[in-house]
C-alpha positions as CSV (number, residue, x, y, z in Angstrom):
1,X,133.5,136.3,115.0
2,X,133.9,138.7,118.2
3,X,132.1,136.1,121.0
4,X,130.7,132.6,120.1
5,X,126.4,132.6,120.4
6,X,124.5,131.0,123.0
7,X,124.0,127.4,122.6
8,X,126.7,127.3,119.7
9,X,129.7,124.6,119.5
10,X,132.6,125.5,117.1
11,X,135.3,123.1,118.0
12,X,139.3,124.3,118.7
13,X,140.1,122.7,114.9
14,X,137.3,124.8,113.2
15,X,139.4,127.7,110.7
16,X,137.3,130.8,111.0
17,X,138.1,134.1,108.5
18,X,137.6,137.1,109.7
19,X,134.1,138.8,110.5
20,X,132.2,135.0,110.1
21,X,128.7,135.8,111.5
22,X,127.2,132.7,113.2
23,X,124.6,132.3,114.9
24,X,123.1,130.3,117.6
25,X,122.6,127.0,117.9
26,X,125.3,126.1,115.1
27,X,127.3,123.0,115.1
28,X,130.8,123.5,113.3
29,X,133.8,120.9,113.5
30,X,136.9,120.3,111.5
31,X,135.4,122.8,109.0
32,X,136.8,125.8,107.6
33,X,134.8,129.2,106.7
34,X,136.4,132.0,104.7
35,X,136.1,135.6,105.2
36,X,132.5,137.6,105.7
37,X,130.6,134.3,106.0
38,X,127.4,134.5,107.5
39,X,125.9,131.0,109.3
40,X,122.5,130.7,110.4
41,X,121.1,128.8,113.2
42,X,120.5,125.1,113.6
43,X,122.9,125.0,110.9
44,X,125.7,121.7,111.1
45,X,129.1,122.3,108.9
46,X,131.3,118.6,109.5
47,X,134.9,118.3,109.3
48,X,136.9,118.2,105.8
49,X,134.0,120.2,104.6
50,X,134.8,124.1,103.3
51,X,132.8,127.3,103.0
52,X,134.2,129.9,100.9
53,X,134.4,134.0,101.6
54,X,130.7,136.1,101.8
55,X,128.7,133.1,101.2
56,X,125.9,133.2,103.3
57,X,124.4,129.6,104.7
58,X,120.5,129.8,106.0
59,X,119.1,127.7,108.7
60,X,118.4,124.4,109.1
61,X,121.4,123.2,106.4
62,X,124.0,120.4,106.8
63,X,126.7,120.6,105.0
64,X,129.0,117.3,105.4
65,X,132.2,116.3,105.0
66,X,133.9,116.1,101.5
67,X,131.5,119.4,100.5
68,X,133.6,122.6,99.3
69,X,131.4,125.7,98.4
70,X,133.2,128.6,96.7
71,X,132.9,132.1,97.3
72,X,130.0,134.3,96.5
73,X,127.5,131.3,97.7
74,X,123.3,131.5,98.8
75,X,122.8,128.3,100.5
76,X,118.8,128.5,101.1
77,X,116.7,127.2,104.7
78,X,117.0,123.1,104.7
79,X,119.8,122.5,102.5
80,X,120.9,119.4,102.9
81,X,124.1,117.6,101.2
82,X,124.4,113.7,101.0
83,X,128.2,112.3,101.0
84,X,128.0,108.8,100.4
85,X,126.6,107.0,97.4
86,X,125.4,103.9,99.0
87,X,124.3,104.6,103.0
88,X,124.0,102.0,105.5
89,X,123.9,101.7,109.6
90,X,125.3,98.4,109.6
91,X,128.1,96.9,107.9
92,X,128.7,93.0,108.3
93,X,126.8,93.0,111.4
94,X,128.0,95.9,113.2
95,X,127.1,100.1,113.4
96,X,129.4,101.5,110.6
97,X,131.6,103.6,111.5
98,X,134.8,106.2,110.0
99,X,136.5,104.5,107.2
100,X,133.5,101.9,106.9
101,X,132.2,103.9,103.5
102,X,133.6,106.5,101.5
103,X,133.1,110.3,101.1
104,X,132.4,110.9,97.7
105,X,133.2,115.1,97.5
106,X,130.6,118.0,95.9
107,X,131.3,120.8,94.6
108,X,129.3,124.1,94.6
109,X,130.9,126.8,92.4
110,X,131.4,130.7,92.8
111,X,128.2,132.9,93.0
112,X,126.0,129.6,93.0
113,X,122.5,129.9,94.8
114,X,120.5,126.5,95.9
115,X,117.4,127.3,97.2
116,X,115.5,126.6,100.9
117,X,114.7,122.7,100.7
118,X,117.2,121.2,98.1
119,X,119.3,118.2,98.3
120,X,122.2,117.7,96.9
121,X,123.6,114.5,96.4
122,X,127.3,113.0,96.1
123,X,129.5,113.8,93.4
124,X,127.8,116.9,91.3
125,X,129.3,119.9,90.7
126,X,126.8,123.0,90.8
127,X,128.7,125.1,88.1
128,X,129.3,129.2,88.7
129,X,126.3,131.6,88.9
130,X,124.1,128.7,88.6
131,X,120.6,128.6,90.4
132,X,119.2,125.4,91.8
133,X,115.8,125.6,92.9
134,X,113.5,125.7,96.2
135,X,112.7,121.9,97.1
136,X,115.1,120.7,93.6
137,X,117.0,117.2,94.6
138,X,120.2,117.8,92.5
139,X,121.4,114.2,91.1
140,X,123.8,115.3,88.4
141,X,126.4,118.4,87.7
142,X,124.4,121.5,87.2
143,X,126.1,123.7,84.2
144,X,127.0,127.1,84.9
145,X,124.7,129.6,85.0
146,X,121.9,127.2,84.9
147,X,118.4,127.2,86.8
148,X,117.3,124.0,87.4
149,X,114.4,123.0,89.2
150,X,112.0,119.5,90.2
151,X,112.6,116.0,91.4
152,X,114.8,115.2,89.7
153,X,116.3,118.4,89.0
154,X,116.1,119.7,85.0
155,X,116.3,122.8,83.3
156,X,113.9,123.7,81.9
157,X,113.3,125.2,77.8
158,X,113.2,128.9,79.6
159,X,115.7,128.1,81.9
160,X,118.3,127.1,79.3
161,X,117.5,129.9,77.3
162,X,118.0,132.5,80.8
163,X,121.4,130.7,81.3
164,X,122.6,131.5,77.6
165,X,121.5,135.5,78.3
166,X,123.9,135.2,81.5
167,X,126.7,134.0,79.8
């Protein structure tokens, strides 16, 4: 990254690769981001999180702490990634805070695509090459080279038999 957008905070601890695109209005801390990486705008990346080499992450995602995505990534508009199993604001009477819950980490695998609009909850693994679809809340691993798609996200008959030609 030559000079840092308008309106963009990437904080001292941030590791950056070399040529990492990002573009305004992004929010990174604590995070690293390999090499080639394009980030769009209004996107938020938390600390302990890490984005692999030429994956390309479109606006309007959060990815949050305890998420690791491999190389060769799509991360669609309005991805967002959940890190703790049970949420709360308030823990025995007071705003919870670090080290009130715990992170539970995810795992998106090389060459993976999840499309604009998915959520991803704690604890799957999105297996290599695989495709999770526009709008698809992801609740379970994903196998590789699988398309999955729907609330809650499922292969489908055609879907499974795609994969198998892919493998």
């Amino acid at each position: 990254m030559r000079s840092k957008p308008p309106f963009t905070r990437v904080s001292p601890d941030v590791k950056l690769g070399r040529r990492v695109g990002i573009v305004g209005w992004a929010n990174l801390y604590g995070c690293s981001v390999g090499d080639d990486a394009k980030i769009g705008p209004f996107v938020e990346i938390q600390k302990g999180a890490s984005v692999g080499r030429r994956v390309k992450v479109s606006s309007h995602s959060f990815i949050c702490e305890g998420v690791t995505i491999e190389d060769d990534c799509f991360i669609g508009h309005g991805v967002i990634f959940i890190n703790d199993k049970y949420p709360v604001a308030v823990k025995e009477g007071a705003l919870t805070k670090d080290g009130d819950w715990t992170v539970v980490e995810t795992k998106v695998c090389r060459g993976a695509s999840i499309g604009s609009g998915a959520v991803i909850l704690c604890g799957v693994t999105i297996g290599a090459r695989a495709l999770v679809g526009a709008g698809a809340v992801v609740t379970r691993d994903v196998a590789p080279g699988a398309r999955v798609a729907g609330v809650p996200a499922r292969a489908t008959a055609k879907a499974r038999a795609t994969a198998r030609a892919w493998r």
